[in-house]
C-alpha positions as CSV (number, residue, x, y, z in Angstrom):
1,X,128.1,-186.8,8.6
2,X,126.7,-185.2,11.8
3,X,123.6,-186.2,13.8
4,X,121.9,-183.3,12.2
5,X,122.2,-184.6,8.5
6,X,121.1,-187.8,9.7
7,X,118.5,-186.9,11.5
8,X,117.3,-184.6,8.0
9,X,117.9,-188.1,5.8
10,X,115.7,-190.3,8.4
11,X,113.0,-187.4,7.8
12,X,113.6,-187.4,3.8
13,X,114.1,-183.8,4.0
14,X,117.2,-184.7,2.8
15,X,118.4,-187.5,-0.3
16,X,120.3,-190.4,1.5
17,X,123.3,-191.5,0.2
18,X,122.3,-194.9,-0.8
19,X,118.9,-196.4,-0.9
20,X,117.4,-199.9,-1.3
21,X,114.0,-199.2,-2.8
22,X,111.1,-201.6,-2.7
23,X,113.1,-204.1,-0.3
24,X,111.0,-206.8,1.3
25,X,112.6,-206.7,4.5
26,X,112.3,-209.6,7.3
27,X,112.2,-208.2,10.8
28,X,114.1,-210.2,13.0
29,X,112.0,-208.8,16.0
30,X,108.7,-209.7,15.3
31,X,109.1,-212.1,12.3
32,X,106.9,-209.9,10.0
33,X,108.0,-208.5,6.8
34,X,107.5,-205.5,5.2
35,X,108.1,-203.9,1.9
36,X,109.9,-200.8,2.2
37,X,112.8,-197.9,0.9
38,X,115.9,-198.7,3.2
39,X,117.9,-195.0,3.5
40,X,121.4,-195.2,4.0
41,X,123.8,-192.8,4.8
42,X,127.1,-191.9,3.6
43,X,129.1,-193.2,7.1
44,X,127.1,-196.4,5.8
45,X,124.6,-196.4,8.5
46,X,120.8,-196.9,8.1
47,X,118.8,-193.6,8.8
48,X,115.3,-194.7,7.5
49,X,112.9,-197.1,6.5
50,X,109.5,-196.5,5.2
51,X,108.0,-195.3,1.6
52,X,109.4,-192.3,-0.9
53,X,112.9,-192.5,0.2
54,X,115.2,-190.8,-2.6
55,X,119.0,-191.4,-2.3
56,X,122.2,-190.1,-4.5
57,X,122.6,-193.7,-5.5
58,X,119.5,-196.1,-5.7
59,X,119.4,-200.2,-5.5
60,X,116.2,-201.4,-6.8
61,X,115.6,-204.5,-4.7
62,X,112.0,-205.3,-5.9
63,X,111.4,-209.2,-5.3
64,X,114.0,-209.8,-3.0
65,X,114.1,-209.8,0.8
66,X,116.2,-207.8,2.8
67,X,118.1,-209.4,6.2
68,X,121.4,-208.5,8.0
69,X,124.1,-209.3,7.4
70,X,125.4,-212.6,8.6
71,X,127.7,-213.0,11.2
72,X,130.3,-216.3,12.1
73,X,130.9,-216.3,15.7
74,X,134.2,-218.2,15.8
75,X,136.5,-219.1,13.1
76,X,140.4,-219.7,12.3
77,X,140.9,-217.7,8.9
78,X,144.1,-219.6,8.8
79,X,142.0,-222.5,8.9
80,X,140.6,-221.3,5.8
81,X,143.6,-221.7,3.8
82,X,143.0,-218.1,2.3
83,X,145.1,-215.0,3.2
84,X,142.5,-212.2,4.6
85,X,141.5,-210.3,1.7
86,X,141.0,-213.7,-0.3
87,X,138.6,-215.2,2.5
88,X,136.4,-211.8,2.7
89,X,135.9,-211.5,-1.0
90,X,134.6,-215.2,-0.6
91,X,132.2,-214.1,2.8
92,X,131.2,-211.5,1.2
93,X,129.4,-213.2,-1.6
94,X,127.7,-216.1,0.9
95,X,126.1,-212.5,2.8
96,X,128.9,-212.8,6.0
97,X,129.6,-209.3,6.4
98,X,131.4,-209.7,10.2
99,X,133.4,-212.6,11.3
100,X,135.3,-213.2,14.9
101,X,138.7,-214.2,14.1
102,X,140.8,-216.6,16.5
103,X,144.7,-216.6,15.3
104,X,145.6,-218.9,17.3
105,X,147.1,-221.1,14.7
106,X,149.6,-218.2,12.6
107,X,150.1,-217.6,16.5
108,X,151.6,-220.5,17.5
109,X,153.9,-220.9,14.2
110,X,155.3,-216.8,15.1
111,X,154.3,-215.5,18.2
112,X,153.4,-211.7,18.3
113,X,153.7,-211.4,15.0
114,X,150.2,-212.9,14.3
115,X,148.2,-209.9,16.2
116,X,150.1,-207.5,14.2
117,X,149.5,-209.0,10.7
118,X,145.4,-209.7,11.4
119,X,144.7,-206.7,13.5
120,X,146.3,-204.8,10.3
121,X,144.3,-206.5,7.8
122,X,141.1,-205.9,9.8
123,X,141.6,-202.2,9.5
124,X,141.7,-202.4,5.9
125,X,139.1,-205.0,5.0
126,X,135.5,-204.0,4.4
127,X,133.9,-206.6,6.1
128,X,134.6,-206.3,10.0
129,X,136.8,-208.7,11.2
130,X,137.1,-208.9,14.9
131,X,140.5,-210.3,15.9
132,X,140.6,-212.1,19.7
133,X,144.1,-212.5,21.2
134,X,144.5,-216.5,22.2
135,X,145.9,-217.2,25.3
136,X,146.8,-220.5,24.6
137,X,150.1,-220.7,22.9
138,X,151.0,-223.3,23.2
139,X,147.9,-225.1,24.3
140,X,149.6,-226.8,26.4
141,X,152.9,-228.2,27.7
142,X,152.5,-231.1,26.3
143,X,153.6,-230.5,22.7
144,X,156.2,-228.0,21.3
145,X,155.2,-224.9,19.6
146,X,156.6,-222.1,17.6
147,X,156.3,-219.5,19.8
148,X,155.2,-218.8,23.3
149,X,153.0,-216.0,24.0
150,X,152.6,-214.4,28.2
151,X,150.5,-212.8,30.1
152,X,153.0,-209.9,29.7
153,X,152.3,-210.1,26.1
154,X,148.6,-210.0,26.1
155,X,148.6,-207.3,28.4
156,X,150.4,-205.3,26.1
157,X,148.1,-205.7,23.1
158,X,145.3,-205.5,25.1
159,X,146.4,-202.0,26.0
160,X,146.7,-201.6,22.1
161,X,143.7,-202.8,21.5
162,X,141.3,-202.8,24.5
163,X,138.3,-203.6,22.5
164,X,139.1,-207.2,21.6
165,X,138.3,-210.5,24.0
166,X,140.4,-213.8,24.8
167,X,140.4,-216.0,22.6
168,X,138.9,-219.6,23.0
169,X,140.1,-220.3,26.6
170,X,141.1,-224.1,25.5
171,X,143.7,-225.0,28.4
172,X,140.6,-226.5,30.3
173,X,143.0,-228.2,33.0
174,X,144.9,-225.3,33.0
175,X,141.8,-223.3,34.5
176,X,140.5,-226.3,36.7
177,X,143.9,-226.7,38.7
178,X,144.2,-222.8,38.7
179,X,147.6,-222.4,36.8
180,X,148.8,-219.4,37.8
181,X,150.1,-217.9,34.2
182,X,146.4,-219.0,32.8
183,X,144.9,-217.1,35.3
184,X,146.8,-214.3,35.4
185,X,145.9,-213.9,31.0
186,X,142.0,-214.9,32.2
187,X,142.4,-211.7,34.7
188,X,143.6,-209.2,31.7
189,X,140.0,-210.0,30.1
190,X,136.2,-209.2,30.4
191,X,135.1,-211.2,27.4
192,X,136.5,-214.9,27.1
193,X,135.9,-216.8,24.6
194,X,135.3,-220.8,25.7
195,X,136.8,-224.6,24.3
196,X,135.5,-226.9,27.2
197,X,134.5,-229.8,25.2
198,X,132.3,-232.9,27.0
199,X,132.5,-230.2,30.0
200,X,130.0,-231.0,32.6
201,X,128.8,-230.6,35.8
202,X,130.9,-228.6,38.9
203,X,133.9,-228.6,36.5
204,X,131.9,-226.6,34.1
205,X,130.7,-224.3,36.5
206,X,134.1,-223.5,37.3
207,X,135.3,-223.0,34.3
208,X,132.4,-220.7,33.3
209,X,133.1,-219.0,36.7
210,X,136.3,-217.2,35.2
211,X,134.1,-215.4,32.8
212,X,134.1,-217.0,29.7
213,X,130.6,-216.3,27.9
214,X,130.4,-219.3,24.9
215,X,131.1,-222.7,23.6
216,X,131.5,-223.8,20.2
217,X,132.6,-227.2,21.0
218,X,129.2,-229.0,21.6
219,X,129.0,-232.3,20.2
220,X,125.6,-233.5,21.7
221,X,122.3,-232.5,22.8
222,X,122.7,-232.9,26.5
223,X,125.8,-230.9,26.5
224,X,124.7,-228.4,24.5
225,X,121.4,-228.0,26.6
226,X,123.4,-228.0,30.0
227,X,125.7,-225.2,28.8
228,X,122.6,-223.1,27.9
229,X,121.4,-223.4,31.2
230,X,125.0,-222.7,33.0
231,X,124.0,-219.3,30.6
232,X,126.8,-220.1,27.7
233,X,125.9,-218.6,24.4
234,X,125.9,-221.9,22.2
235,X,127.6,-221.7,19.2
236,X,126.8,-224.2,16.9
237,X,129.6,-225.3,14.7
238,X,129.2,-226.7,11.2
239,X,132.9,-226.6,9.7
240,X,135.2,-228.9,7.0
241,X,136.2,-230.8,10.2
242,X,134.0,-230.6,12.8
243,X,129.9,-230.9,11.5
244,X,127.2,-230.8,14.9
245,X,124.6,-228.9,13.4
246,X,122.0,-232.0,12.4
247,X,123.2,-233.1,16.0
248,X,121.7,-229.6,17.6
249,X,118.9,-229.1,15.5
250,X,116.2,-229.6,18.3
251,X,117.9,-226.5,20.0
252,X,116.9,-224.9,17.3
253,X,113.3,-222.8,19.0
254,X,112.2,-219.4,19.2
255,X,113.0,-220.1,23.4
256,X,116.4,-220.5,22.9
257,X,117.4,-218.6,19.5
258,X,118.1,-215.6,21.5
259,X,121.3,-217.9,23.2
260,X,122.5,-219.4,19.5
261,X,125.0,-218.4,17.2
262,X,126.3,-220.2,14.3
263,X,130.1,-220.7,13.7
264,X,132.4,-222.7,11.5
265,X,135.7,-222.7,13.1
266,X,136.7,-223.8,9.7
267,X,135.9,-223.6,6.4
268,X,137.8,-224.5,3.6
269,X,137.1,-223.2,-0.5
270,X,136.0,-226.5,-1.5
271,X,133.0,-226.5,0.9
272,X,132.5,-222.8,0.6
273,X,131.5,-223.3,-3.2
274,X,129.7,-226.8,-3.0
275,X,127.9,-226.4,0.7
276,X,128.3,-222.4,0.9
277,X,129.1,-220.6,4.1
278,X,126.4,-219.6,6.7
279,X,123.8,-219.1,4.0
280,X,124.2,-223.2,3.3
281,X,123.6,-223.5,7.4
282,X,120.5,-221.4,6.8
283,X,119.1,-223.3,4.1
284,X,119.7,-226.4,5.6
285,X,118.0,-225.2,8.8
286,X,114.6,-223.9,7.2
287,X,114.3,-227.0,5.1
288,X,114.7,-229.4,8.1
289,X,111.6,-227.5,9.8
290,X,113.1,-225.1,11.6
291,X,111.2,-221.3,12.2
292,X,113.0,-218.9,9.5
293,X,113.2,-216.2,12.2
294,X,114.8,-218.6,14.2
295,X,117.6,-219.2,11.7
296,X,117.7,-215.8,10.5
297,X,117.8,-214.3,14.1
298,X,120.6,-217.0,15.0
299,X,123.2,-216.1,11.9
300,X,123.0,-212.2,13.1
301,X,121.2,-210.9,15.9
302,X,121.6,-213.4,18.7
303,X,125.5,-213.7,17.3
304,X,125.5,-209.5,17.5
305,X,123.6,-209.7,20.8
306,X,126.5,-212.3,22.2
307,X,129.1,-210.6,20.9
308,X,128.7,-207.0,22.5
309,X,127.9,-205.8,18.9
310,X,125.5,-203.3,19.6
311,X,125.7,-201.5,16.0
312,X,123.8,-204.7,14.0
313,X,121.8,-207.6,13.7
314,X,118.6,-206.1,12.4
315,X,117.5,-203.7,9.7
316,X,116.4,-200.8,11.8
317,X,117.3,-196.9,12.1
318,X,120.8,-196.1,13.4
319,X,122.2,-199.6,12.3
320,X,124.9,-200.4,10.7
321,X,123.8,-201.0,6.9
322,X,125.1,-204.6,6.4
323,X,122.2,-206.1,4.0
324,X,121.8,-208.9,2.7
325,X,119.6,-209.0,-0.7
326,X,118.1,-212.6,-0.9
327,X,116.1,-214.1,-4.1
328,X,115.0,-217.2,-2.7
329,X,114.3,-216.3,1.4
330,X,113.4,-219.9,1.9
331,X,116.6,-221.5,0.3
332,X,118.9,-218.1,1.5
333,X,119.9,-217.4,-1.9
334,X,122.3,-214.1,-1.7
335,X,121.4,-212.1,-4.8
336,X,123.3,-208.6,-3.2
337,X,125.0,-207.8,-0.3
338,X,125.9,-204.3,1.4
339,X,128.7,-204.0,3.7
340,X,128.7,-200.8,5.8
341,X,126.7,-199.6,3.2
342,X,129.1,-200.6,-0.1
343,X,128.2,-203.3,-2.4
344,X,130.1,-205.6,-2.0
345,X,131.0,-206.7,-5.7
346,X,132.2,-202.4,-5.6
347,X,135.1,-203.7,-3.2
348,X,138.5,-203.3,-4.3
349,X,141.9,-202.8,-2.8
350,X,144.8,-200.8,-4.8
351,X,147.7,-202.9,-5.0
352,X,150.0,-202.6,-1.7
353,X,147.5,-201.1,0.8
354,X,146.5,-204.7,2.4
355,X,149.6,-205.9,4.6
356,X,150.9,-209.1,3.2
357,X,152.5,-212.5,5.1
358,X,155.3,-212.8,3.1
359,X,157.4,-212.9,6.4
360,X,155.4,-216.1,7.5
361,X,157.2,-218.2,4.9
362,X,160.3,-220.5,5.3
363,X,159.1,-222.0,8.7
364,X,159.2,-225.6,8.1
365,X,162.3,-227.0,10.3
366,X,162.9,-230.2,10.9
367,X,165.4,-232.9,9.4
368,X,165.3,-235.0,6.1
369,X,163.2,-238.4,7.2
370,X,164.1,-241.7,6.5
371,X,161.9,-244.4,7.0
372,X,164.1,-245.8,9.9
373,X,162.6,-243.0,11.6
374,X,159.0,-244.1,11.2
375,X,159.7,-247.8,13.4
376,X,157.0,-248.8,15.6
377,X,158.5,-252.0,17.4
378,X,155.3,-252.8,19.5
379,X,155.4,-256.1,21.6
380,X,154.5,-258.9,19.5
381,X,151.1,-260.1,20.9
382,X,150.1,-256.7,23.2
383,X,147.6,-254.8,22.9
384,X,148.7,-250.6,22.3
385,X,146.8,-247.6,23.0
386,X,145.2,-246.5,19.2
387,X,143.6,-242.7,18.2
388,X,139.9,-244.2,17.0
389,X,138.6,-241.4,14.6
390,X,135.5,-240.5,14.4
391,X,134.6,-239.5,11.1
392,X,133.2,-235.4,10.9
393,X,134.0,-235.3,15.2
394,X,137.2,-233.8,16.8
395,X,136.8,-236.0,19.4
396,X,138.4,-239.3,19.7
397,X,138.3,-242.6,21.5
398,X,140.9,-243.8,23.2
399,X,141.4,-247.8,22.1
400,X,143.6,-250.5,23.5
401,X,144.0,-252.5,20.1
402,X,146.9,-255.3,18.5
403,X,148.8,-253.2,16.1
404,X,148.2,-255.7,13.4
405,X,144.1,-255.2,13.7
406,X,142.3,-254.3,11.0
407,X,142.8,-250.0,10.1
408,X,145.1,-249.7,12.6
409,X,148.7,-247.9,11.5
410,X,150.9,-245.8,12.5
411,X,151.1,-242.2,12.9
412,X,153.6,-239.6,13.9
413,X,153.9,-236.2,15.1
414,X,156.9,-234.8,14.2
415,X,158.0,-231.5,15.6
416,X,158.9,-228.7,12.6
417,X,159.9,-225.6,14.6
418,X,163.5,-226.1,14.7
419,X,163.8,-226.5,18.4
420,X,164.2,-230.5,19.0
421,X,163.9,-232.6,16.9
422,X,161.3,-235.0,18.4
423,X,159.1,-237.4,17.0
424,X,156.1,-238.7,18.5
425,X,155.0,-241.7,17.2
426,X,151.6,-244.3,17.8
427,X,148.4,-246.0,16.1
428,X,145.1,-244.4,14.4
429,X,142.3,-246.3,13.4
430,X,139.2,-245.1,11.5
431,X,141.5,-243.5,7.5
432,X,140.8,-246.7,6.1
433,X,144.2,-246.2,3.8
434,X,144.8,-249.3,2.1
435,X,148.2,-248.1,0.9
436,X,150.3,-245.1,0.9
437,X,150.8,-242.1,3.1
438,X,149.4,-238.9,3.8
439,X,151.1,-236.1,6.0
440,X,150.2,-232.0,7.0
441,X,151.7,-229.7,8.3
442,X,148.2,-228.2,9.8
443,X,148.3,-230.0,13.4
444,X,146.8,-228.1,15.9
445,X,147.4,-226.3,17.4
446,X,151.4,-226.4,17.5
447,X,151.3,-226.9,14.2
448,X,154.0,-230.0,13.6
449,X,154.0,-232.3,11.0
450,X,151.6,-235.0,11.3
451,X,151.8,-238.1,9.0
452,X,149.7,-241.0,9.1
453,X,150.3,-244.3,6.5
454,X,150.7,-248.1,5.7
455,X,154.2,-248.2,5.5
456,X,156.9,-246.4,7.1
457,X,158.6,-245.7,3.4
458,X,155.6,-243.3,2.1
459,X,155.6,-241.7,5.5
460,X,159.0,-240.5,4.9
461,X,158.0,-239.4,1.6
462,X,155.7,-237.6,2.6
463,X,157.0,-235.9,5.6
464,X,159.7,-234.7,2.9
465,X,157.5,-233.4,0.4
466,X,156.0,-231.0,3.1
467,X,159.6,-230.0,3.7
468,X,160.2,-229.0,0.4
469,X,157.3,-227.2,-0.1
470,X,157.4,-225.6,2.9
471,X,154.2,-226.9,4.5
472,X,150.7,-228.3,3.3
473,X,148.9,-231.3,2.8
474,X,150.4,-234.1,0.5
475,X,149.6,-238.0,-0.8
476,X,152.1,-240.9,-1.2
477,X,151.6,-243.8,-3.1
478,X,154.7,-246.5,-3.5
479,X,157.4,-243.7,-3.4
480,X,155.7,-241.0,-4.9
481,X,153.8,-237.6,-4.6
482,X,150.4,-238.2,-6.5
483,X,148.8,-235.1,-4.7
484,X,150.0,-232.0,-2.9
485,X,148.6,-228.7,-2.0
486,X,151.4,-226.3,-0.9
487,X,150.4,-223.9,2.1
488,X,154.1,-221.6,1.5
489,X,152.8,-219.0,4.8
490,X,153.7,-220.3,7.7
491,X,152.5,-224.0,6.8
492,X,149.2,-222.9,7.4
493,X,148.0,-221.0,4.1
494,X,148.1,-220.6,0.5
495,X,149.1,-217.1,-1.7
496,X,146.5,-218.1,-4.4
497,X,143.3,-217.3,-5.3
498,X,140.0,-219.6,-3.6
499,X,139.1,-221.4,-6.7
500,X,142.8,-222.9,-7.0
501,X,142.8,-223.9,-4.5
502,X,139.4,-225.5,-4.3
503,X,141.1,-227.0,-7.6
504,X,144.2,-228.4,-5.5
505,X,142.2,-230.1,-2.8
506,X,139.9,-231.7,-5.5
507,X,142.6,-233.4,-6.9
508,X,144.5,-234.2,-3.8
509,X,141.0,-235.2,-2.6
510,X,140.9,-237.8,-5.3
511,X,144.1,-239.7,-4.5
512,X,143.4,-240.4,-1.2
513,X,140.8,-241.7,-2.0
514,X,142.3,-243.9,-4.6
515,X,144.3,-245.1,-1.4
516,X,141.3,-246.3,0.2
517,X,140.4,-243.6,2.9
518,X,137.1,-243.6,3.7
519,X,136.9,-240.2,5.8
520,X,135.1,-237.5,4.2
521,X,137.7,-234.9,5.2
522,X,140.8,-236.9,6.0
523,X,143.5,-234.0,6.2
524,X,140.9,-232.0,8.6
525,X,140.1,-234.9,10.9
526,X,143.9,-235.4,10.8
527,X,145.2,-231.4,11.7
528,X,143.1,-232.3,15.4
529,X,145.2,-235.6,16.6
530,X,147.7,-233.5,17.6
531,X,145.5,-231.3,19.7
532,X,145.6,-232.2,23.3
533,X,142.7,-230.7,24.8
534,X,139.9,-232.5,23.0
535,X,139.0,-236.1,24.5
536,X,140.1,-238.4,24.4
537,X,143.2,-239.7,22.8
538,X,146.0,-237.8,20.6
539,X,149.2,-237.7,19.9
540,X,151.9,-234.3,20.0
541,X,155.7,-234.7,19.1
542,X,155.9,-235.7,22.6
543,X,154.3,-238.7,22.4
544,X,150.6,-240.2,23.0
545,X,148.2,-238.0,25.4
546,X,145.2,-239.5,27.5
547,X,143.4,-235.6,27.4
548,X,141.0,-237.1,30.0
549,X,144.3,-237.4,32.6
550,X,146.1,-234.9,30.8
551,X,149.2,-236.6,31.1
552,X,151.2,-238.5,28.8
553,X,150.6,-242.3,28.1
């Protein structure tokens, strides 16, 4: 469509391609409303708003209220447990019409490869998915992962696609003692992505310094308030895993919405049906007190604004037309949503035109355990260093316990690329297991097996299940598998649809808990003991890491 046309539909001397007729819409500006024709052209951008609007296609929208689009600011679709396609057609319903996508996880299981399968997908899918390029894999030295990925290789795909940012910049040390192949990746980049959890003072100032412009890893008040004044974009997180949103609530204002964002960082199909996506963070938002432009603005513009999206974030002329239709404004109930213009229940992809991961499977390498190799032969008397989990946090506490106190076991990394062989091996306390075992192959962010259980017997078990199916998550109970959801691509996610495996995790749900674990998302909490950049205690295949010392115990 040229300028000209457009110019002719905005006037109405000209039908629109598409138009919403009788919308209420919510102005994100001004927090006003007014009921209106939207007029949408066919490149699916919005022309006009205002009265007597006539379009080829008409959406009568009378009684519902018209926002944008959502937007998540950070996520891991792997993280998901959904191949691409399958996550958007779930978005898509809860009103997410653009997400930023980190694959850092597929990345670290097969290198490159990653950035050629997403970016791929993202040309195909409706919704826009903007793919970063993580510089962090591995995350660090201190655990083996599947791949390694340079500065020379960023540099080349940022040449491909010079559009996209780095990805969550989580090698914190790395950027504090100036590692030279960290900076040289920082260096390729204008927009960086942050991960500087419990950051504070000059350490955060340098680490801000490098040019990274947001944090998704607040966990209190204070920090979050601090980083808004060192002028991060705060992007509250409210994932399976990781929940701070009732934490970060009073940073909810009209002062600061402009400097918010809402992310989940993960999101898995049980939660999206039962607690929705960012239309259940809305809800939750408006009902605890909190300004409706303030939530509104936060789940679109203020994201659009902090991520050089220029093209959405409000319902205006020369927008892109991503619309939300909601029946209950108050609750964020999506009735109808419009992506670039398309409803979304319209979308639907010929068989063959999405690219799929089938190369991602079979990448699960590691011996046939026994439970000899699940031993812990503390001191008899001494005191060890123990993981202390804290339910719904990432971060942990690091504990100096007796190995026979109460919920403390034993847990072990063990490393599944094929390289090595190791097996790190310490204590957790905070499952609550009374028997049994349960093991995943999610462990960020290298992606080893992680098992965690009573008795080294059901650890084996379980660490062999995962071989056999080639990755997932999986329960033992006295010798045998009583709950298992396989994750065949790349031990990370699942070739079936959402709602089986919403079905899986129920059930595998259910028979941890009849082993006594009290954690509300045990498998989540467990994918980040591995991950040796969050405080302050955790555990790779190379053994125990203080994070705080970076250094191994």
């Amino acid at each position: 469509m040229s300028l000209s046309e457009r110019i002719a539909t905005a006037r109405g001397t000209r039908k629109a391609h598409l138009v919403v007729k009788n919308a209420r819409i919510f102005h994100l500006a001004t927090g006003e409303f007014e009921t209106a024709d939207i007029a949408i052209d066919s490149t699916g951008v919005i022309a006009g708003i205002g009265p007597g609007y006539s379009g080829n296609l008409e959406l009568d929208a009378t009684g519902l209220t018209a926002v944008p689009g959502f937007i998540d600011a950070h996520l891991h679709l792997e993280s998901s447990l959904m191949t691409p396609p399958e996550f958007e057609r779930c978005a898509l319903r809860h009103g997410v019409t653009t997400a930023v996508c980190d694959p850092h996880e597929l990345a670290n299981v097969v290198g490159t490869a990653a950035f050629e399968y997403f970016f791929a997908c993202a040309e195909k899918l409706a919704m826009t998915l903007l793919v970063r390029l993580p510089g962090c894999v591995p995350a660090t030295q201190l655990e083996t992962s599947g791949a390694t990925i340079t500065a020379e290789d960023l540099a080349e795909w940022h040449e491909r696609h010079p559009e996209t940012a780095l990805a969550e910049l989580m090698n914190v040390p790395g950027v504090l003692h100036q590692d030279d192949e960290l900076l040289r990746k920082i260096s390729l980049f204008g927009r960086i992505d942050g991960h500087c959890p419990l950051l504070s003072g000059k350490d955060l100032n340098a680490y801000i310094s490098v040019g990274v412009r947001n944090d998704h890893e607040c966990s209190t008040l204070a920090e979050a308030q601090e980083k808004l004044r060192r002028g991060l974009q705060v992007f509250i997180r409210e994932g399976s895993a990781a929940r701070n949103l009732d934490t970060l609530l009073p940073l909810l204002t009209i002062e600061n919405s402009p400097f918010l964002a809402f992310c989940t960082d993960d999101r898995n199909p049980i939660d999206l049906q039962t607690m929705g996506y960012l239309d259940g963070m809305i809800s939750r938002v408006i009902e605890a007190g909190i300004p409706p432009l303030v939530a509104y603005r936060i789940a679109s513009w203020s994201a659009a604004h902090a991520l050089g999206l220029t093209d959405r974030g409000l319902i205006a002329p020369g927008m892109r037309a991503d619309i939300v239709l909601l029946s209950d404004f108050e609750r964020c109930r999506v009735k109808n949503v419009l992506v670039n213009g398309r409803p979304a229940t319209g979308i639907t992809y010929a068989h063959g035109t999405l690219p799929t991961p089938d190369g991602f499977r079979d990448t699960v390498h590691c011996k046939e355990m026994t439970a000899e190799d699940f031993q812990l032969l503390p001191a008899p008397g001494k005191t060890v260093p123990v993981i202390g989990v804290r339910d719904g946090d990432l971060v942990t506490d690091f504990l100096e316990l007796l190995p026979t106190d109460e919920d403390v076991l034993p847990i072990a990394v063990i490393e599944r690329h094929g390289k090595n062989g190791n097996i790190g091996k310490g204590h957790v306390r905070g499952f609550g297991l009374k028997k049994g075992a349960i093991a995943s192959s999610v462990g960020h962010a290298s992606h080893n097996l992680c098992v965690v259980g009573t008795n080294a017997e059901d650890m084996a078990v379980a660490v062999n299940a995962l071989r056999e199916s080639q990755g997932g998550f999986v329960v033992v109970c006295d010798g045998a598998v009583t709950g298992l959801v396989p994750l065949p691509i790349a031990g990370l996610f699942s070739d079936k649809p959402a709602e089986t495996i919403a079905a899986q995790l129920e059930h595998l749900h259910r028979a941890v808990r009849e082993c006594g674990c009290t954690l509300q998302e045990p498998f989540l909490q467990m994918s980040f003991l591995p991950l040796p950049v969050i405080p302050h205690l955790k555990l790779t295949d190379l053994g125990l890491v203080d994070v705080d010392r970076f250094e191994l115990v």
